[in-house]
C-alpha positions as CSV (number, residue, x, y, z in Angstrom):
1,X,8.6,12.7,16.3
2,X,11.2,10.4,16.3
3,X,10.8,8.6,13.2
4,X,7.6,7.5,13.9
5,X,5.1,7.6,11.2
6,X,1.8,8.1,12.5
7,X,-0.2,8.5,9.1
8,X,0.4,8.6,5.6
9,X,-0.7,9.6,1.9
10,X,-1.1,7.7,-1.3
11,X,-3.0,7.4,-4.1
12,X,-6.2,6.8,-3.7
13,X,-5.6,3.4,-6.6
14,X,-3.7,1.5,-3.9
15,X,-6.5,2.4,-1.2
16,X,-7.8,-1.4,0.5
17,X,-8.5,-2.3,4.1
18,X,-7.1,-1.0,6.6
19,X,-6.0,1.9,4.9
20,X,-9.1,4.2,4.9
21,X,-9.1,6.8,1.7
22,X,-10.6,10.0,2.5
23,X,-11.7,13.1,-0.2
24,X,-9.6,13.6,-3.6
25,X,-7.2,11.3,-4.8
26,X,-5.4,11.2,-1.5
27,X,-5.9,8.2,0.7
28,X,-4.9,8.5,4.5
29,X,-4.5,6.1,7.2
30,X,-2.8,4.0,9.6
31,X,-1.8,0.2,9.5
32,X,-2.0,-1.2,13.1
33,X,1.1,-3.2,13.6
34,X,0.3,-7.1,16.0
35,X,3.4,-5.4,18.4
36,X,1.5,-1.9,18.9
37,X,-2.2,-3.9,19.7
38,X,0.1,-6.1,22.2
39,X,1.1,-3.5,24.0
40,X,-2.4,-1.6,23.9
41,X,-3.9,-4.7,25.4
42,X,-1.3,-5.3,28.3
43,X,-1.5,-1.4,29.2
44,X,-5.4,-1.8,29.3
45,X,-5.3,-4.4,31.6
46,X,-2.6,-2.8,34.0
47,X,-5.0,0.0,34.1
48,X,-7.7,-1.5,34.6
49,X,-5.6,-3.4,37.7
50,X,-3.9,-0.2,39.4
């Protein structure tokens, strides 16, 4: 998918907010990036708009 990481897996030791952990000794989760919530915002409001 282009190079674009959309979740992830570690050990369940360097699990801390926002990374959720989930079963085992896996933890999964993504880390929202200030660009990515910019650009969530600005779409929202141009939808909300059109």
């Amino acid at each position: 998918m282009n190079g674009v990481t959309i979740k992830g897996c570690q050990s369940s030791d360097s699990c801390s907010s926002p990374i959720k952990c989930c079963q085992g000794d896996l933890c999964n989760g993504v880390i929202p990036t200030g660009s990515s919530v910019l650009l969530l915002l600005v779409s929202s409001i141009i939808a909300v708009f059109l």
